[in-house]
C-alpha positions as CSV (number, residue, x, y, z in Angstrom):
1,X,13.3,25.0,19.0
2,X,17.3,24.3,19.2
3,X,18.3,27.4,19.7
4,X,19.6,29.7,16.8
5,X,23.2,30.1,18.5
6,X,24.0,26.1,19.1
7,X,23.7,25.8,15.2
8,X,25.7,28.9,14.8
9,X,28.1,27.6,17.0
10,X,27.9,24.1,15.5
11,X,28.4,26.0,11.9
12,X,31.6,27.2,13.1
13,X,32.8,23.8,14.5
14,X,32.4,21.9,11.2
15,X,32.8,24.9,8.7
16,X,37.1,22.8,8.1
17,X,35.7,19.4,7.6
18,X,32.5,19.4,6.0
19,X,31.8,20.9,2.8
20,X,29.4,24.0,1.8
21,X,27.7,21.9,-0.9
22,X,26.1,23.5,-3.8
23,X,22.9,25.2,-3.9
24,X,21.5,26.0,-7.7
25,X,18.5,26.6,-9.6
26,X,17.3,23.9,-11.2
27,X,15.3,25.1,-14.7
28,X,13.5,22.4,-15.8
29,X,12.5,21.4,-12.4
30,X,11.0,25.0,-12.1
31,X,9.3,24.5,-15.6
32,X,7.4,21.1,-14.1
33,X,6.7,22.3,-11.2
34,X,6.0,25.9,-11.8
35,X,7.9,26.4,-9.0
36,X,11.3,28.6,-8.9
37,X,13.5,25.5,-7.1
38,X,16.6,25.7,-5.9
39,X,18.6,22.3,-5.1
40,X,20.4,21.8,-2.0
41,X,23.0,19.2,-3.1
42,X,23.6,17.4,-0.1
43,X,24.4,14.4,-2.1
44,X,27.9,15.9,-2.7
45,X,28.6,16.2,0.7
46,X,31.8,14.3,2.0
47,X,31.0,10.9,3.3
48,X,28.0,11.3,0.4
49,X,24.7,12.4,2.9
50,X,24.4,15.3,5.3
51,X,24.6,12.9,8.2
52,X,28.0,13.7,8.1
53,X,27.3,17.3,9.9
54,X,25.3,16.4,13.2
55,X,27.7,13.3,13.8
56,X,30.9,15.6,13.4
57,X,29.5,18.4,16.1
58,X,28.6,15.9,17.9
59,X,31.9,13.7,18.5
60,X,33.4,17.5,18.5
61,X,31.4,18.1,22.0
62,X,32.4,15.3,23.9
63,X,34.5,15.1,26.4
64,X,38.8,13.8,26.0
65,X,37.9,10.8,27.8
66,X,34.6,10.1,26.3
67,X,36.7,9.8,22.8
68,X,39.2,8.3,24.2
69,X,36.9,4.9,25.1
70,X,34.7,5.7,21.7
71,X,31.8,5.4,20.5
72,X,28.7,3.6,19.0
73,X,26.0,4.4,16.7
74,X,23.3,2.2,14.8
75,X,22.4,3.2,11.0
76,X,20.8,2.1,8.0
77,X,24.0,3.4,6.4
78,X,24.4,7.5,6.3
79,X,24.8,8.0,9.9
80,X,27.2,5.3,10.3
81,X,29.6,7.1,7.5
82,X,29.2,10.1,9.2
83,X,30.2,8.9,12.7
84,X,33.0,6.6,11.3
85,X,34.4,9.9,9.3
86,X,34.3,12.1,12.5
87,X,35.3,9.2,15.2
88,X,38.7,9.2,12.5
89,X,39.4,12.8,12.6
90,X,39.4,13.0,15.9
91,X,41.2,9.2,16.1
92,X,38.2,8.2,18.0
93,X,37.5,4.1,18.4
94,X,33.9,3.8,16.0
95,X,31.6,0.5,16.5
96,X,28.9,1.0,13.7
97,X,25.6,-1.3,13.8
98,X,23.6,-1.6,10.6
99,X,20.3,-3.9,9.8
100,X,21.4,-6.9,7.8
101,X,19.5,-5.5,4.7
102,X,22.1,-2.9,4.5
103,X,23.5,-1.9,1.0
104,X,26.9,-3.5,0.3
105,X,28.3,-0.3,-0.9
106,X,27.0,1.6,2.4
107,X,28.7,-0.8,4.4
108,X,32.3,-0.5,2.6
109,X,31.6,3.1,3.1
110,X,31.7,2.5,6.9
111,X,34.6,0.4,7.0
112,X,36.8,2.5,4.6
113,X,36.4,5.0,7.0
114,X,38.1,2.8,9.9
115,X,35.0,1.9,11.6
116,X,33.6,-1.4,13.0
117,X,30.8,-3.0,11.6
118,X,28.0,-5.4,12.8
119,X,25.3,-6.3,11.2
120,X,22.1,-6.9,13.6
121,X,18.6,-7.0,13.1
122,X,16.2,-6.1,10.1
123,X,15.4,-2.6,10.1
124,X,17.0,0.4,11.8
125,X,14.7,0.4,15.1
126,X,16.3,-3.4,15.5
127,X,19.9,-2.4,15.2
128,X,19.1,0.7,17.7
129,X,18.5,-1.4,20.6
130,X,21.5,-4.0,19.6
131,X,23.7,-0.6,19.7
132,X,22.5,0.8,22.9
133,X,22.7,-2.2,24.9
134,X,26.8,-3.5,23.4
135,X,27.4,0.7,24.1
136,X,26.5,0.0,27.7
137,X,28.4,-3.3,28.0
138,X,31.7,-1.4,26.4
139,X,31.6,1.9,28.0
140,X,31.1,3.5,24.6
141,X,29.3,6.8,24.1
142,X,26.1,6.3,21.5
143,X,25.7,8.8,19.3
144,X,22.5,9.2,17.9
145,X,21.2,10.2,14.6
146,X,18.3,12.3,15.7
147,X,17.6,12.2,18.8
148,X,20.1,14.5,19.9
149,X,20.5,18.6,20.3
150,X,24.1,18.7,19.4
151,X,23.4,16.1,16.8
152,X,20.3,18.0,15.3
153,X,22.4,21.8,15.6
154,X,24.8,20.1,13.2
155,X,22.5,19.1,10.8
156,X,20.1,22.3,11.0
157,X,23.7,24.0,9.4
158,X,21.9,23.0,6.0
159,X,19.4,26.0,6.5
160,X,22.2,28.5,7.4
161,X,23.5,28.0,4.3
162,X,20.5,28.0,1.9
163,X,19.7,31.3,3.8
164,X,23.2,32.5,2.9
165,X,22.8,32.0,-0.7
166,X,19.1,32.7,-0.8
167,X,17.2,35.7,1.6
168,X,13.8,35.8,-0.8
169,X,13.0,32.1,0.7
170,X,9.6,31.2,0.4
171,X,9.5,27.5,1.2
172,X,11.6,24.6,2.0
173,X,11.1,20.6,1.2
174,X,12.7,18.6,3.9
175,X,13.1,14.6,3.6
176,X,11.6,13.1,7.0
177,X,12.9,9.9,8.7
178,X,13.7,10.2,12.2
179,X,13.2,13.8,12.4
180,X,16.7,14.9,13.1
181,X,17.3,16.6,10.1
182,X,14.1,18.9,9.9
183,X,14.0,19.4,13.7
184,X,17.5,21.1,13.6
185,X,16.2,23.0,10.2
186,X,13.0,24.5,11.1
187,X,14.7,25.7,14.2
188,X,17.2,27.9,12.1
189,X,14.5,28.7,9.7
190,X,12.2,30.1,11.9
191,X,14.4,32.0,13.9
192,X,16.0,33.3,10.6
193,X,13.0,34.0,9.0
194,X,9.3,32.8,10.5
195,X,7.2,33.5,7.1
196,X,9.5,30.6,5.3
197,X,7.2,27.4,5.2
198,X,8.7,24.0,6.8
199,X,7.4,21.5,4.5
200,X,8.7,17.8,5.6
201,X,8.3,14.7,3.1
202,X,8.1,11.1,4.0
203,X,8.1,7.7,2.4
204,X,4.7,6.5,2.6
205,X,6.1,3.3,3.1
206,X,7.1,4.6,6.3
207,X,4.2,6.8,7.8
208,X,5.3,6.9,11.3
209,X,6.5,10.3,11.8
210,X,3.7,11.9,8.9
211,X,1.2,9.9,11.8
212,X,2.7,11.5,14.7
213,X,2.9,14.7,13.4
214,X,-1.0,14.7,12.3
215,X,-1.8,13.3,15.4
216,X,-0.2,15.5,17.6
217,X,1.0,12.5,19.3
218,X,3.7,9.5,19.0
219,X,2.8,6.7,17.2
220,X,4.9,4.2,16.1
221,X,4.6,1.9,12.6
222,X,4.3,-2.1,12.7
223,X,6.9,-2.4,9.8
224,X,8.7,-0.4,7.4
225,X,8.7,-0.8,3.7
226,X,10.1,1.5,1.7
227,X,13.5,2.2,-1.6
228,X,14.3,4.9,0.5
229,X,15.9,3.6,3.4
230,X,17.9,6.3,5.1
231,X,14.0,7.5,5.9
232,X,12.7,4.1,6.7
233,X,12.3,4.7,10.2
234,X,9.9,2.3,12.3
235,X,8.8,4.0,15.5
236,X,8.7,8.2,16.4
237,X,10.6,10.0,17.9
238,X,9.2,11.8,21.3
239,X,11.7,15.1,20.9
240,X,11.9,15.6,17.5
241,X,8.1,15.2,16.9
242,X,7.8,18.0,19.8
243,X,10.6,20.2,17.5
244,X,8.3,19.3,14.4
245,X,5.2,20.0,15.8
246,X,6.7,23.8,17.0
247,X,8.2,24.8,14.0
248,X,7.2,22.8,11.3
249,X,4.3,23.7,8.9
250,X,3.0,20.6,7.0
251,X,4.6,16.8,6.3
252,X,3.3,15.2,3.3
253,X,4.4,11.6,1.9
254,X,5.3,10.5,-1.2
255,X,5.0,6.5,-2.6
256,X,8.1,4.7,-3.6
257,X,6.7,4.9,-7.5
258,X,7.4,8.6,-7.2
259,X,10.6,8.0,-5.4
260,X,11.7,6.4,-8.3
261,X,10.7,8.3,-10.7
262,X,12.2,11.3,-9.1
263,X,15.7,9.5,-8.5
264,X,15.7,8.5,-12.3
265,X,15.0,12.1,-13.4
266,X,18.0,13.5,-11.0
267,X,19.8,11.2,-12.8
268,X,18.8,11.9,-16.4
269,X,18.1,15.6,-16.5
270,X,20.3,16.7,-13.2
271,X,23.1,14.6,-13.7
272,X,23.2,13.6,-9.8
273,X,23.0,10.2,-8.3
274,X,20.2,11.0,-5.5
275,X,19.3,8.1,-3.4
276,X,15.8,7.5,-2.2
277,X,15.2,9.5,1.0
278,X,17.5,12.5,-0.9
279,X,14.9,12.6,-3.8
280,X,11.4,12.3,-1.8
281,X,11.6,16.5,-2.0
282,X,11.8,15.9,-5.7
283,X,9.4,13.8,-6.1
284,X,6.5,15.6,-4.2
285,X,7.6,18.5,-7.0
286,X,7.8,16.3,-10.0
287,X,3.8,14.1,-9.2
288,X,2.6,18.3,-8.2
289,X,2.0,17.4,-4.4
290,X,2.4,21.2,-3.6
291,X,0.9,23.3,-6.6
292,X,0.0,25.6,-4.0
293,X,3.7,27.1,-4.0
294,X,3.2,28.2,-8.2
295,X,5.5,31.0,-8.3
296,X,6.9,30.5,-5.0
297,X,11.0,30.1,-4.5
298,X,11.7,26.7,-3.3
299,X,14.3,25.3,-1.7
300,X,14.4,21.3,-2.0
301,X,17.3,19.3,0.1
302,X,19.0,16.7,-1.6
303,X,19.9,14.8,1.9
304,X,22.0,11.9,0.4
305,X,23.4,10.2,-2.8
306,X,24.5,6.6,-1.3
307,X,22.5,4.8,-3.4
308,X,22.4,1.4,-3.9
309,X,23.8,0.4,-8.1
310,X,21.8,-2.6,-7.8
311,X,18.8,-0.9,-7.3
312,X,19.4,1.6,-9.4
313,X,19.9,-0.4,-12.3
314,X,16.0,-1.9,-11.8
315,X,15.0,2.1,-11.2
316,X,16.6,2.6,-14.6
317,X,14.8,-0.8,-16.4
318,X,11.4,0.4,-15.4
319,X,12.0,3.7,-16.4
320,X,13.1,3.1,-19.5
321,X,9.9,0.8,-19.6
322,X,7.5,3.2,-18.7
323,X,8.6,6.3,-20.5
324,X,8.5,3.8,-23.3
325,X,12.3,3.6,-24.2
326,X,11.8,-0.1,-24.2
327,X,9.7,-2.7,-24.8
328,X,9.3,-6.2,-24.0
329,X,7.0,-8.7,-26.2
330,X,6.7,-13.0,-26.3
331,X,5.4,-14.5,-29.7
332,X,4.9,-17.7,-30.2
333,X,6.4,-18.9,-33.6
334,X,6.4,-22.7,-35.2
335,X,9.8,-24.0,-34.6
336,X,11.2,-24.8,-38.0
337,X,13.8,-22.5,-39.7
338,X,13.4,-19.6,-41.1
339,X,10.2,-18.5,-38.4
340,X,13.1,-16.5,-36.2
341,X,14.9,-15.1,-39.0
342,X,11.3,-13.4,-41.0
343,X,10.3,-12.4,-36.8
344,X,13.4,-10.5,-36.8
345,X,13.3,-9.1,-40.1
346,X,9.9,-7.0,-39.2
347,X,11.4,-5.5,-36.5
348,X,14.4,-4.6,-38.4
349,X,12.3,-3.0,-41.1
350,X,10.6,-1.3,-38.0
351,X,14.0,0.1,-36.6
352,X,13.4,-1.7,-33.4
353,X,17.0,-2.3,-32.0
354,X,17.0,-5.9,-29.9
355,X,18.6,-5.8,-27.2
356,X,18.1,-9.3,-25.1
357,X,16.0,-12.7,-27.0
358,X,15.0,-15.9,-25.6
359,X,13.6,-18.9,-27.3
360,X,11.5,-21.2,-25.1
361,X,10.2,-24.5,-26.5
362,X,9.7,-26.2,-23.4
363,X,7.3,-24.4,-22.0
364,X,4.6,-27.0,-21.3
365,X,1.3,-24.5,-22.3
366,X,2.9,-24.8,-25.8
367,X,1.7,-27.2,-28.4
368,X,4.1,-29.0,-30.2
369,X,5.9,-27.8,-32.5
370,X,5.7,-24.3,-31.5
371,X,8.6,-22.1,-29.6
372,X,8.1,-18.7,-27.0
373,X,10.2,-15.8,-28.3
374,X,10.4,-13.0,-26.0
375,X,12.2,-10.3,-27.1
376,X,13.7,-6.9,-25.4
377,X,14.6,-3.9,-27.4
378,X,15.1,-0.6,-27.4
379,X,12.1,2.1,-28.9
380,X,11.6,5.8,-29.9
381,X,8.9,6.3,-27.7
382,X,4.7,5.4,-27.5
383,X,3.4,5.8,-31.0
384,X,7.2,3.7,-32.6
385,X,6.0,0.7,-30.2
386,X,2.3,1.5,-31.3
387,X,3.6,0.9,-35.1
388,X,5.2,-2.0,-33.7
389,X,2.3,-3.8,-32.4
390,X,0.0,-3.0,-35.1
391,X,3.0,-4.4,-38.0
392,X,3.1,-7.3,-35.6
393,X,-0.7,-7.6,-35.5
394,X,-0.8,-7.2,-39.3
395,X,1.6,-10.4,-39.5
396,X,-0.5,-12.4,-37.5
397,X,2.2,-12.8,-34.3
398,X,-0.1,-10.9,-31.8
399,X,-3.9,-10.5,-31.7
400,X,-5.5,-7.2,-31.9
């Protein structure tokens, strides 16, 4: 365990420049689940992601001439805004290498901050090595996101302050990636309080550390695919599987369907932009991976909000899709005029609103003479696209 004093003492290094971020109940949550959950919103933390409080007690512990030459970290994104933010209050030199799939708006982050940024390799465990080796060839201290004590003190802070604003704790939900976070969490938990269950989730599209942690041993993952990126770690880490396997109780995984989901619902009924490693806590709650805890108070950590508005604009599309907010449908009509204008008409009469139509008649499975009309629009829900189909059946434009 990191002991209870180093995160007490890391608490007190960061308490000026990183914020206490809000920890609330979260009602309709708690009706879902049948939980009583309590939101630990990370996502409003400074540089967006929690990352921000293991990187600053970390560049706070070095040495004058260590931050005088700099320093060098490699990150999928949350990390690297952490360091960069730090490495600038303490007008420190920051080189920042992130995977090449890295999300445009995670990458201005970085640089707004004053770091450098190279792009090398495809995944995180790619962009580690690159970092390692140009930190040796510049004399540039690495920091790293996990696999440090001072690093994981700073981020097991989080736990202090859940256990400031809540002492009747039962359990806690803990995003899992590298390890950092819930290493340096459990550790305050459990000297705090031992009876609080550790619960760490994972992206199933990164099973690594879930593996290890079964196991009881290291093993690492081929690949790594996965919307929730600042957990899409490749290979395990040695010392923060050995904190995990001391102090925490049970990692489960979630699958980037329920990611989703649980990112649109933070979005809709929270009103909090939650990127996909920040929601997996969510998500286990929302698809009832832990019914177990009925009745239970539950603390869920919301460990970043740096999501990607590209993907969240398809994450919003096939929601709206699936909780049947829209509908998509292709006719084919004969293509004279007039066939458009009566197609229309019906779902007028049906209070379909269209939002997007496209009118195909090149298409070569068509015969001659006929047109594809697919059309997009907006519905109130299962049974008004039921009545849809059936008046569309009805009119002879779809078979039953």
């Amino acid at each position: 365990m990191i002991p209870l004093q180093k995160i007490k003492d890391a608490h007190k290094r960061i308490e000026e420049v990183v914020v206490n971020t809000p920890f609330s109940y979260a009602p309709y949550l708690s009706e879902i689940s049948g939980c009583k959950v309590y939101l630990k919103k990370e996502n409003l933390q400074i540089t967006g992601a929690f990352k921000l409080r293991g990187a600053y007690n970390k560049i706070a512990t070095l040495t004058p001439q260590q931050r005088e030459c700099g320093v060098v970290a490699a990150s999928a994104g949350n990390h690297a805004q952490g360091v960069a933010y730090s490495a600038a209050a303490f007008d420190t030199k920051a080189v920042i290498v992130m995977p090449e799939s890295t999300p445009l708006t995670k990458i201005d982050g970085v640089k707004h901050f004053g770091a450098e940024v190279i792009l090398a390799g495809t995944n995180y465990d790619e962009a580690y090595a690159y970092a390692k080796e140009y930190g040796q060839k510049h004399h540039l201290t690495f920091v790293h996101p996990f696999e440090d004590e001072e690093v994981m003190a700073g981020q097991g802070t989080v736990a202090l302050e859940i256990l400031e604003k809540c002492q009747e704790l039962d359990a806690v939900l803990i995003p899992v990636g590298g390890g950092g976070l819930i290493a340096g969490m459990a550790s305050a938990l459990k000297a705090v309080n031992p009876a609080v269950k550790v619960i760490g989730v994972s992206a199933k599209g990164a099973p690594a550390f879930k593996n290890s942690y079964d196991l009881k041993r290291a093993v690492d993952s081929t690949s790594v695919r996965t919307i929730a990126d600042g957990i899409a770690v490749r290979d395990t880490s040695v010392v923060t599987l050995k904190h995990a396997l001391e102090c925490v109780d049970e990692i489960i995984s979630v699958d980037d369907e329920e990611i989703a989901s649980a990112i649109l619902f933070l979005l809709e009924k929270q009103k909090l932009v939650v990127e996909g490693a920040g929601s997996v806590g969510v998500a286990a709650l929302l698809h009832h991976k832990l019914d177990y805890l009925k009745d239970k108070n539950v603390a869920v950590v919301l460990s970043g909000g740096n999501m990607d508005v590209t993907l969240l604009s398809v994450i919003i599309e096939k929601g709206l899709l699936k909780s049947h907010r829209k509908m998509k449908i292709t006719v084919t009509l004969v293509d004279k005029p007039g066939s458009l204008m009566r197609f229309t008409q019906i779902l007028q009469e049906l209070n379909a609103n269209i939002v997007h139509i496209s009118y195909d008649r090149t298409s070569v499975s068509l015969d001659y003479g006929d047109a594809n009309v697919t059309v997009h629009m907006e519905t109130k829900g299962k049974q008004h696209q039921e009545e849809i189909k059936e008046a569309l059946v009805k009119e002879g434009y779809l078979r039953d």
